[in-house]
C-alpha positions in Angstrom: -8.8 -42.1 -11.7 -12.2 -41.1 -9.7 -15.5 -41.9 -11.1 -16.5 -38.2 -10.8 -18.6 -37.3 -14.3 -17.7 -33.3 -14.0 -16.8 -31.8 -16.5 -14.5 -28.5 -17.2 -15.8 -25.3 -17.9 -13.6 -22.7 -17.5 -16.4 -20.0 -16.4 -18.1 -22.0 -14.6 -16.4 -22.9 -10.8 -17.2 -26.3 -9.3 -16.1 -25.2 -5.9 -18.3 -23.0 -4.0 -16.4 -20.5 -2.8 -12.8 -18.8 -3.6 -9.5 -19.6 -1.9 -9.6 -16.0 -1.2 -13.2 -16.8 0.9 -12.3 -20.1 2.7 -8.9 -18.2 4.0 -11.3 -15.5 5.4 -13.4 -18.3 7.0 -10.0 -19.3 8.7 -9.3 -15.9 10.3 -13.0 -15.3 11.0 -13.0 -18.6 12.8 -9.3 -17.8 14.6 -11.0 -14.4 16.2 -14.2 -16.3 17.7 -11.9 -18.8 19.0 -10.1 -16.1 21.1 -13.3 -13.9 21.8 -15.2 -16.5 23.2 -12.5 -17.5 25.1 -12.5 -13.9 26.7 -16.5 -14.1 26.9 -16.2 -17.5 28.9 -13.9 -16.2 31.1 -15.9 -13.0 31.8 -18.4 -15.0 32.7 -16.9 -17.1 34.7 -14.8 -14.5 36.9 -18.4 -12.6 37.8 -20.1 -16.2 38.4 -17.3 -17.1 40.9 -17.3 -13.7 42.5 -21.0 -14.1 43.1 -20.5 -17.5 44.4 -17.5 -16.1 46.8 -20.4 -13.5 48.0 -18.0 -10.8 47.0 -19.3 -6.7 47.8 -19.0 -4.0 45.6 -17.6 -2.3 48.3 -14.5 -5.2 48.8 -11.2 -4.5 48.1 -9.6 -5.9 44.9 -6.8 -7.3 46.1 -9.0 -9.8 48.1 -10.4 -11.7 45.6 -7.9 -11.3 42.8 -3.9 -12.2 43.6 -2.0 -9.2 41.8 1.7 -10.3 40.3 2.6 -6.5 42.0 1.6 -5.0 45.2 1.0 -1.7 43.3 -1.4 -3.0 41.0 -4.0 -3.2 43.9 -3.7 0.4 44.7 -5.1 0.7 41.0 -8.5 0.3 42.1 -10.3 2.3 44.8 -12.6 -1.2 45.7 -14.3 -3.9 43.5 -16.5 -1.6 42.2 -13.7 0.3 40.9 -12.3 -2.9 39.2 -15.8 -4.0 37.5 -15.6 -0.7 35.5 -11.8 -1.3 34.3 -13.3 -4.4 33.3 -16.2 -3.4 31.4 -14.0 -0.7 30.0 -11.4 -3.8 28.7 -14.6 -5.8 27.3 -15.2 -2.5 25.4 -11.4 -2.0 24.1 -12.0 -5.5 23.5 -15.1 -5.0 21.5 -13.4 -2.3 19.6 -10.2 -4.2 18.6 -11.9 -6.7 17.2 -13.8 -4.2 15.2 -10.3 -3.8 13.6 -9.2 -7.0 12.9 -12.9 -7.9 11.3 -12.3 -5.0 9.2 -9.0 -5.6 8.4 -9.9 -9.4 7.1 -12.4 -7.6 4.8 -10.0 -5.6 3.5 -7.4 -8.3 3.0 -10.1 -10.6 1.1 -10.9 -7.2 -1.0 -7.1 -7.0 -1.9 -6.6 -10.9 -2.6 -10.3 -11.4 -4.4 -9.6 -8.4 -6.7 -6.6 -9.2 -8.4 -7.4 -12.5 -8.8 -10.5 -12.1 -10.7 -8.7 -9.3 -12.5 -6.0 -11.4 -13.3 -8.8 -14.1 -14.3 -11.1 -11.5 -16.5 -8.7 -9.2 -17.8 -11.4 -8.9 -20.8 -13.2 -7.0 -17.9 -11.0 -4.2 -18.2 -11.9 -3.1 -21.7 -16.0 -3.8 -21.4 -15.3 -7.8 -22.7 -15.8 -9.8 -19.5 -14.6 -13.7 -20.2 -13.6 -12.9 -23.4 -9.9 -12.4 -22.9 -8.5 -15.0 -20.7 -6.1 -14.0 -18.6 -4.3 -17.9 -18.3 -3.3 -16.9 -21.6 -1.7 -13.9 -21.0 0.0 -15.8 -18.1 1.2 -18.8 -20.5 2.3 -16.4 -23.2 2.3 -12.8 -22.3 4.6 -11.0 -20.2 5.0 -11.5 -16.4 2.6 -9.0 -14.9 1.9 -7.5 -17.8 -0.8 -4.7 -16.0 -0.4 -3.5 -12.6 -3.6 -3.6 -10.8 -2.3 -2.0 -7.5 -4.2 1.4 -8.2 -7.7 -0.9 -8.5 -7.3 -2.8 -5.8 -6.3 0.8 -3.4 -9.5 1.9 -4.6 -11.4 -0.5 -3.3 -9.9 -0.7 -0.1 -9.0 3.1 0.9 -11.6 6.0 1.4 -15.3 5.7 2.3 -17.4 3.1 1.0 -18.9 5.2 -0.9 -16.2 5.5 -3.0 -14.8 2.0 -2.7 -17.9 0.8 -4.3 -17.7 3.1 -7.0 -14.4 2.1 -7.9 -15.4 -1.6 -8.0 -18.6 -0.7 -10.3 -16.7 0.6 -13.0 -13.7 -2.3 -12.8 -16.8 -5.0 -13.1 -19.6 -3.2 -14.2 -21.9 -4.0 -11.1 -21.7 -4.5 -7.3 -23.6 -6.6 -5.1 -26.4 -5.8 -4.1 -25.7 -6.6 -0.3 -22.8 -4.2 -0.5 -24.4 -1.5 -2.1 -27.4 -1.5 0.5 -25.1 -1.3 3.5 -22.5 1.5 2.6 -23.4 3.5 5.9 -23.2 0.5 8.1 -19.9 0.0 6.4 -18.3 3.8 7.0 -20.1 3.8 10.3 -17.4 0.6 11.0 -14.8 2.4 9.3 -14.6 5.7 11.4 -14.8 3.5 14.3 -11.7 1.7 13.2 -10.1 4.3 12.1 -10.7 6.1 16.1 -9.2 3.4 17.5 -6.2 2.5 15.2 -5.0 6.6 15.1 -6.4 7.6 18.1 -6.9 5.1 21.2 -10.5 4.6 20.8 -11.3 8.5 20.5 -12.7 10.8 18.0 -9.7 11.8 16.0 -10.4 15.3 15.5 -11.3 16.3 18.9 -8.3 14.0 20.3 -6.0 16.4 18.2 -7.2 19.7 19.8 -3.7 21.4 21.5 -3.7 22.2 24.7 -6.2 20.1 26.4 -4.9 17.3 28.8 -7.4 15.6 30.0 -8.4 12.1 27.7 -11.3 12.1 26.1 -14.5 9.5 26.7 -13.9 6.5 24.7 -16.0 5.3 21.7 -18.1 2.6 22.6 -19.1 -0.8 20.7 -21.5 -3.5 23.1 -20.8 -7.1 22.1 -24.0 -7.1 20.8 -23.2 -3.9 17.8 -19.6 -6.0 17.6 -21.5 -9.3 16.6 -24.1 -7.2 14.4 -21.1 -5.9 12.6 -19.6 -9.2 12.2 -22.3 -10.5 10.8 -22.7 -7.6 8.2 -18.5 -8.3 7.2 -19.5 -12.0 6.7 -22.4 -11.3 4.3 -20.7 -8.3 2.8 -17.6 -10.8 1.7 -19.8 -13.7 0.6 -21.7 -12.2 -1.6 -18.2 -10.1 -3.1 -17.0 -13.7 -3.3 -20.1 -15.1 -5.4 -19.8 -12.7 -7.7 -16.6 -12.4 -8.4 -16.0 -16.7 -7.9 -18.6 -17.2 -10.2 -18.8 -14.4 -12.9 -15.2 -13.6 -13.3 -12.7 -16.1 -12.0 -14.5 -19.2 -12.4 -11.6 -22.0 -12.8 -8.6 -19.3 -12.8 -7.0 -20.9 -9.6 -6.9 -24.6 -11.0 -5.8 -23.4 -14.4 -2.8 -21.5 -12.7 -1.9 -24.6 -10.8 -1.6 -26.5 -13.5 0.5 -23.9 -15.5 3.2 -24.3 -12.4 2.5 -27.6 -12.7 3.1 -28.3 -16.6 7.0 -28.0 -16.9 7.4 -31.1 -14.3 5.6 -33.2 -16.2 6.3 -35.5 -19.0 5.6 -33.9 -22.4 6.2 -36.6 -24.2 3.4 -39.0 -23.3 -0.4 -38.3 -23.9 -2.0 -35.4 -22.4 -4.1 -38.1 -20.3 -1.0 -39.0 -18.2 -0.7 -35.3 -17.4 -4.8 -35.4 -16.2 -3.6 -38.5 -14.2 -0.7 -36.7 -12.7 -2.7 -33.3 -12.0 -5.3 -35.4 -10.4 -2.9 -36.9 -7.9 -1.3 -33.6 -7.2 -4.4 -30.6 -7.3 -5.6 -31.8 -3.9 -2.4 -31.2 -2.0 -2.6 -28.0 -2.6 -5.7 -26.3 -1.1 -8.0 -26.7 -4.3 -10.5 -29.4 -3.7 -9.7 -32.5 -5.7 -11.1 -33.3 -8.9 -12.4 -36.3 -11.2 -11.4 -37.9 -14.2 -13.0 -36.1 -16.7 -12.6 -32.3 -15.0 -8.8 -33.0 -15.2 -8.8 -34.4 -18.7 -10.5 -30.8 -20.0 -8.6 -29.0 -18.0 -5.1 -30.4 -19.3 -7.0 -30.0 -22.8 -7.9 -26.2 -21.9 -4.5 -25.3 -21.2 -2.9 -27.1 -23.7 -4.8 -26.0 -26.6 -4.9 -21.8 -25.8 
């Protein structure tokens, strides 16, 4: 076995982050990849225009090859063109509002349970003093449903998403709590553009009026300040909730699916050796000697 001197605590996480976080990482990462892809090629298509000494006043259909002849007629000249593409940047911009909000809210519905499931103690004003591996290893299968919880914290304003995840743990980050009107200024704008193509939903519900209404408008510079205000939002969810109420949940639930493969008839050390082997195939960072050894004795013993 490794040489690693860590030792188990079952409050205390050795990892930095939560599965829950580094899968948000991995989505974050997936949108940049495609944005800047979109950026570069922006850039590039004006850059080689310029180079091509291209006029406002050109038609489109000289410098771009349309798959159908009608697609041309689309656009009165290049000038015409340049706006349908700024306006696409925008739709852009405001799509990808959606899906950074939406990986929020995913990571709010995964972290939640998990550090309910973890804490259950928290539930009754006795945080890490009822271990929910227990109730796992002994106690019915989903014995409390937490579906209502987690809703609460990811339906309605912030306002009262925040709320509803002070009384389930007591406290809320303090990031969060300073940056509730950033957060439901995001929210209507996500909500304009998943119910209503971009518009204010109200006034895009009036009866009787045909003509479309002005689209809502979000500069890659807001987007990326937006961003950045998801990514601190979550991390500092995830370090509070990683470290105060799910600590070494994940491990400890891996080796409880783990146990009834293994050889119970041989000391609990040839378990450690076997968990050792095994916890890094799975997404949870692998672990030393000694971690394993309490662990195995954790579970065993509760």
């Amino acid at each position: 076995m490794g040489n690693s001197t860590y030792e188990f605590n079952r409050w205390q996480p050795r990892a930095k982050s939560s599965w829950a976080w580094r899968v948000f990482k991995k989505h974050n990462a997936e949108f940049q990849r495609m944005y800047s892809s979109f950026d570069t090629g922006r850039k590039y298509t004006y850059q080689n225009l310029g180079k091509n000494g291209a006029l406002m006043t050109d038609s489109a259909d000289k410098h771009f090859k349309f798959t159908n002849s009608w697609e041309s007629k689309k656009f009165d000249d290049l000038s015409d063109w340049t706006d349908a593409f700024n306006d696409l940047e925008n739709w852009m911009n405001l799509n990808a509002l959606v899906a950074i909000l939406s990986n929020l809210e995913t990571y709010i519905a995964t972290i939640v349970p998990l550090a309910l499931e973890s804490d259950t103690g928290v539930l009754f004003g006795l945080s890490q003093r009822v271990d929910g591996i227990e109730i796992v290893k002994h106690g019915k299968s989903k014995p409390i449903n937490f579906d209502e919880m987690v809703t609460s914290c990811t339906k309605g304003t912030w306002g009262s998403r925040i709320a509803a995840y002070e009384r389930i743990f007591g406290r809320a980050p303090k990031y969060l709590t300073s940056h509730i009107s950033d957060l439901d200024v995001m929210r209507n704008l996500r909500n304009n553009v998943a119910h209503s193509f971009g518009r204010d939903i109200e006034a895009a519900r009036v009866n009787g009026k045909i003509e479309t209404l002005p689209i809502e408008r979000l500069s890659r510079a807001r987007l990326f300040k937006f961003q950045e205000i998801v990514w601190k939002v979550t991390k500092s969810i995830d370090a509070h909730l990683h470290n105060f109420h799910i600590g070494e949940y994940q491990a400890l639930i891996f080796y409880h699916n783990l146990y009834p493969t293994l050889n119970h008839n041989v000391h609990s050390s040839m378990r450690a050796v076997a968990l050792k082997k095994k916890i890094g195939q799975f997404g949870i960072e692998s672990q030393g000697k000694e971690f394993c050894k309490g662990l195995v004795k954790y579970y065993e013993s509760i």
